[in-house]
N, C-alpha and C positions, 0 to 999 in steps of 0.2 A: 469650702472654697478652694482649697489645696488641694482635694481629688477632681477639683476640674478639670487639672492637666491630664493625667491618667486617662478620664474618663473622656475628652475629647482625642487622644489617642487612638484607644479604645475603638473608638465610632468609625475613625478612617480606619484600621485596620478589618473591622468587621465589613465594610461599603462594600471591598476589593474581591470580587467574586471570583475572578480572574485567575491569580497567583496561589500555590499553595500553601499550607498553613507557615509551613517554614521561613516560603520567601515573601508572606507579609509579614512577618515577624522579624527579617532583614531589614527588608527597604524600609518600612515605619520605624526600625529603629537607630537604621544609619541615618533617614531625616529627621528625626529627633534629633538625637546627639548633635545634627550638623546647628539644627537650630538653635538650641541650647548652649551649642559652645559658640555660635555667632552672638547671641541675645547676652545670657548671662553673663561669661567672661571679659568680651573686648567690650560689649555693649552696656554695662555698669559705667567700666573705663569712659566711655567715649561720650556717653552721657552726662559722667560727672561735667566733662570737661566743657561739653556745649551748654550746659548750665550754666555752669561759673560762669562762662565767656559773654552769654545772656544776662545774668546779673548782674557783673558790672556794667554794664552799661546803663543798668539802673531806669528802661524803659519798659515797663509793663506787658506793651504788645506784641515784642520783641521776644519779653519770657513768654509769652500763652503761645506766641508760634513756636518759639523751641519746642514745649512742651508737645503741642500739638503734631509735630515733625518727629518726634520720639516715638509717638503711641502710632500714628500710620505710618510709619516705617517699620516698627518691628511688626505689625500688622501685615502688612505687607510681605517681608522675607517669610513670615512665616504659610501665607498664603501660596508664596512663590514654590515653596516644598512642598505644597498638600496637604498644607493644612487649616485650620478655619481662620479666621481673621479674631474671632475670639481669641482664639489662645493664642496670638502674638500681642494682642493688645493686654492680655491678663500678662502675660511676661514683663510688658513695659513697666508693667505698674509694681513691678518684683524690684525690676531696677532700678527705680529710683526709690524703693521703700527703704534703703538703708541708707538715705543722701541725707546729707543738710537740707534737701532744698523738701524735703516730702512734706514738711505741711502746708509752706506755698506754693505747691505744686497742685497738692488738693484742695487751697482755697481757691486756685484760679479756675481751678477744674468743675467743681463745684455747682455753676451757673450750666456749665455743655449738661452734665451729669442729670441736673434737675430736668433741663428742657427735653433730653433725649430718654430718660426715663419715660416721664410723660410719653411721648412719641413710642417708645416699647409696648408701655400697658397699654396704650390703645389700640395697638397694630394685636394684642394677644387677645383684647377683648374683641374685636373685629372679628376672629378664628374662632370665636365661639359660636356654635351654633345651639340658638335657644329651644327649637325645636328638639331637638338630640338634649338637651339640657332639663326638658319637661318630660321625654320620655323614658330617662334612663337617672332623673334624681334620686330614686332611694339607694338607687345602686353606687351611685358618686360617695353620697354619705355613708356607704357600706365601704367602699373601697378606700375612702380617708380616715375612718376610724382604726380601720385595719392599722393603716400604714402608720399611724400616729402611734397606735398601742405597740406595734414590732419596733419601731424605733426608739420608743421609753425606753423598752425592756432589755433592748438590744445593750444601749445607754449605760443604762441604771444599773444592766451587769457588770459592766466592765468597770466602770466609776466607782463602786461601793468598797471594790479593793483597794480604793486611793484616798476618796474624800467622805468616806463615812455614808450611811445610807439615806441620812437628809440630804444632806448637801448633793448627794447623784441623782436623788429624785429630783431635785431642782434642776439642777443641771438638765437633764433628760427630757423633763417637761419642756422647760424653755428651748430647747433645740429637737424639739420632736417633726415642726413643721420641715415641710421640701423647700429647699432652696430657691432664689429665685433666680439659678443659674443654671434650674432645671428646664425653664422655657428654653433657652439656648439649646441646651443637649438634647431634648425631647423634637426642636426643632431641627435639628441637623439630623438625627436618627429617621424622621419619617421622610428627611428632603434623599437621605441615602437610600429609603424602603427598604432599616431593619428592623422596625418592629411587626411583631406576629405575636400569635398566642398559642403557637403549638406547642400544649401541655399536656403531660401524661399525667395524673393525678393530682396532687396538691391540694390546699388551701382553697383556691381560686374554685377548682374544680368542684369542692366538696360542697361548697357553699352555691352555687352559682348553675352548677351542673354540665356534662360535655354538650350536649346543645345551645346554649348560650354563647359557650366560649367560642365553638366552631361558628356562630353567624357573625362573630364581630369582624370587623374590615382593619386594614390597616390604620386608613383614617379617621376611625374612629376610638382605636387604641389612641391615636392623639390626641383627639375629644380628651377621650378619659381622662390620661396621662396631664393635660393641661386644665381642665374640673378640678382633677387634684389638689394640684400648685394653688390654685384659686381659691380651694375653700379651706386650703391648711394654712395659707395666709391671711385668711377671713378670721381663723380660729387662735391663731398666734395673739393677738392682744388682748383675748379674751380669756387668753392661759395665763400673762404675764401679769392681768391687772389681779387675778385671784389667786396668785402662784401658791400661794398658802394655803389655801382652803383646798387646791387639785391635787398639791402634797398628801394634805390628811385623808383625802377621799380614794386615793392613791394607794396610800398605804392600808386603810379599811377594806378594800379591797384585795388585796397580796395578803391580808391575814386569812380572811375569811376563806379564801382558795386555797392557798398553799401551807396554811397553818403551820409557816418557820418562824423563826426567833422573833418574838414579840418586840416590834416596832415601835418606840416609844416617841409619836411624831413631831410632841412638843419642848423635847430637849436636843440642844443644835450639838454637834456633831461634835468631838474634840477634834479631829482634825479640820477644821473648818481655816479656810486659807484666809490666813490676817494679812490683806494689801494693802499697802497704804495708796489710797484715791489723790491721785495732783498731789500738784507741789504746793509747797505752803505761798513763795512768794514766787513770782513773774514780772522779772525787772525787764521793760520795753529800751533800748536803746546800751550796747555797749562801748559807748564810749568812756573818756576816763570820767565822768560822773558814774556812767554804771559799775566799773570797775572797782572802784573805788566803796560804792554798795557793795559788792561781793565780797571785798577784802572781809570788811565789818562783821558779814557772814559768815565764811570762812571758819570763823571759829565758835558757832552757836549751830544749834543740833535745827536747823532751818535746812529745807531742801528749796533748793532755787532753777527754776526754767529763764532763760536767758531769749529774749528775741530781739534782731538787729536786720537791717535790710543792705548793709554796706557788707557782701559776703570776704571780705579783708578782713572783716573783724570776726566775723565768726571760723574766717580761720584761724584767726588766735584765739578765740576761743575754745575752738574744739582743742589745740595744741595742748592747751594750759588746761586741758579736762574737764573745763566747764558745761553741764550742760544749756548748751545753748542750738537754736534755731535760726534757719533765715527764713524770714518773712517780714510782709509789711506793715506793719499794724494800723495805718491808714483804710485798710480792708478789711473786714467784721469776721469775714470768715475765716481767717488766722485765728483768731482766738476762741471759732468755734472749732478747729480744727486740733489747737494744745488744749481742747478744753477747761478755758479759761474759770466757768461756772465751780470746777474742783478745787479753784484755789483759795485760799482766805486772803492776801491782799499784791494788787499789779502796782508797781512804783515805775512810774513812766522818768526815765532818764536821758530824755531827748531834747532837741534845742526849738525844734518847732512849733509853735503855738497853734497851730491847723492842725498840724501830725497830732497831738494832744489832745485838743477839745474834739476831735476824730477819733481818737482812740477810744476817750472817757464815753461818748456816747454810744457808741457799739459796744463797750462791757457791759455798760448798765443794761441796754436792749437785750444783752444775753442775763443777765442776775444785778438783782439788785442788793443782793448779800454782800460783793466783792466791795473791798474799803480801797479805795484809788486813794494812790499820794502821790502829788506831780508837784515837779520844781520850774520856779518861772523867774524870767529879770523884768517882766512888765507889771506895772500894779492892773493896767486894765484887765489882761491876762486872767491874773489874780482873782480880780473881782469876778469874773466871767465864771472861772471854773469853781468858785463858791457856791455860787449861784447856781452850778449845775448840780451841788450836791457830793463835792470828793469830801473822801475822811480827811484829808489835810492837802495845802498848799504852800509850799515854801517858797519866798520871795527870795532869790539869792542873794542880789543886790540889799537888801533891807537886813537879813540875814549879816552879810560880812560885815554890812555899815557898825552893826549892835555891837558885833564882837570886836571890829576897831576902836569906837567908841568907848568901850566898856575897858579895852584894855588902855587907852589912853586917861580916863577918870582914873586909874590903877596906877600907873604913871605918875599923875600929877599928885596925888595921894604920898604916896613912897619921897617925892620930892619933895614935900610939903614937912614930912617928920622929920627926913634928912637935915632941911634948915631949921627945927625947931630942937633939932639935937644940937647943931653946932651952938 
């Protein structure tokens, strides 16, 4: 995803028929740099601050417009330089990746993302032409097997010097497929006309032969190029659901060819990278209930995510080190967002009883492993959120009444011996 930028570069610099090699290598790189240092430096700044400003006010539509006035704006500057509206809308998404506000930014986001997706795959599946697609399939599967095996290989070399040689065949497999960032790029290349296939020998050549290559058209190197994408993403969950079994059949194969160091496929790597997955707890609401939870923690070996939607408090938050987020959790996709599913248990420490029984129902719709503990002053409340199934319910009110109660029997008790001493 990171050589998009590059690689959308790349594509206006090569468009420019015009200019010499030098002074596209100026002009693309002084509007780079201008965009870059408009986008990333003031435009972090400036975004943080239209956030906050958007947040407090604590109205929903008001953050999705921010939001939305962020991504076509720097869309735009960067369009205004010559360059594609992808890569200022890929920049947007840089700048707010290191805010408080990125994971409700990508829960609000979330709903454009699914719908406009949709709308992508169909406008790429429309550009396919079936005709072209019945006459030139064995060739499609010749030319994504290729590209899947150069990309293991490619992978699995560089990786084996870091994480052991399971772990990079894993690795390599699961990222063998093309990106789906390559319809963007493949698209902008053929809207510029530079792709060709003027090749002197090679791979392509060897296989395929100089007649073949010489009859292919521009347009239909897009064919290709977009077949590709198509059926290495076809192929993608058919790698990840057997990842183990294309490992060993992977590695049986690398013996019998290359007959190096005997591959032993069924013992894991010593370097195999030990992460730890989510935090353990996910306290909803930092106010001084939540706080007050943290202290507790504070000194037990618990790692804790913190979410609040009053971003005042998550700037005492961040201050005081905690990790914590701003988002809603009224909204489901916040918690698909921290992914909530990695944690073993959310202690909701909020005053709201909607916010709550909202909360509790969108955890469970994502897992039903996670053990919810929420505190309440209503019994009906109470009774509600039993009934929906949390690992526990604290009555506060009922709660303080026991321990006043309890410390006053203690009381009367202590008075009771004092006159039976005198």
């Amino acid at each position: 995803d990171i050589a998009v930028i590059p690689i959308l570069l790349m594509i206006k610099l090569l468009s420019n028929q015009d200019l010499s090699m030098g002074e596209m290598f100026l002009s693309t790189g002084i509007s780079a740099l201008i965009v870059l240092l408009l986008l990333i430096l003031p435009g972090r700044f400036l975004a943080r601050i239209v956030l906050r400003s958007s947040a407090k006010m604590k109205t929903d539509e008001i953050f999705v417009g921010t939001v939305l006035l962020i991504v076509l704006g720097s869309a735009y500057l960067s369009k205004h330089f010559g360059f594609s509206l992808s890569l200022g809308a890929f920049l947007a998404g840089m700048i707010v990746s290191n805010s408080p506000f990125k994971y409700q930014v990508a829960s609000v986001l979330v709903y454009f993302r699914d719908l406009l997706l949709g709308v992508f795959f169909i406008t790429i599946g429309m550009q396919v032409d079936v005709i072209f697609l019945a006459k030139y399939f064995l060739v499609v599967l010749i030319l994504v097997a290729l590209m899947l095996l150069m990309k293991t290989l490619i992978m699995f070399a560089f990786l084996s010097f870091f994480r052991g040689v399971k772990n990079a065949m894993r690795i390599a497999l699961s990222l063998s497929q093309i990106g789906e960032f390559s319809f963007a790029i493949f698209l902008l290349a053929s809207q510029y006309k530079i792709l060709n296939l003027e090749l002197n020998g090679g791979i392509l050549n060897w296989i395929f032969g100089d007649q073949f290559l010489a009859s292919i058209t521009p347009d239909e190197i897009y064919q290709f190029l977009t077949l590709m994408v198509i059926f290495s993403m076809i192929a993608t969950p058919f790698i990840l659901d057997r990842l183990d079994m294309c490992v060993k059949f992977a590695f049986k194969i690398f013996n019998a060819l290359f007959k190096f160091a005997k591959i032993d496929s069924n013992v894991e790597s010593n370097q195999a990278l030990q992460t730890k997955d989510g935090y353990d707890v996910v306290v909803c609401g930092y106010g001084t209930l939540g706080k007050k939870v943290l202290e507790f923690f504070s000194g037990c070996d618990v790692s804790t995510l913190v979410v609040d939607s009053n971003y005042e408090r998550v700037e005492e938050g961040i201050k005081k080190g905690c990790h914590i987020v701003y988002g809603n959790i009224t909204d489901k996709m916040i918690f698909r967002e921290i992914e909530v599913e990695k944690s073993k248990v959310v202690i909701l420490c909020v005053e709201s009883p909607l916010a709550i029984e909202k909360a509790c129902r969108h955890i469970m719709d994502i897992s039903h492993f996670i053990k919810i503990i929420a505190q309440t002053n209503e019994e009906a409340v109470e009774t509600d959120l039993k009934e929906i199934g949390l690992y526990g319910v604290v009555n506060g009110d009922r709660e303080v009444a026991t321990m006043l109660a309890n410390l006053a029997l203690d009381a009367i008790k202590e008075s009771e011996v004092l006159e039976a001493d005198k």
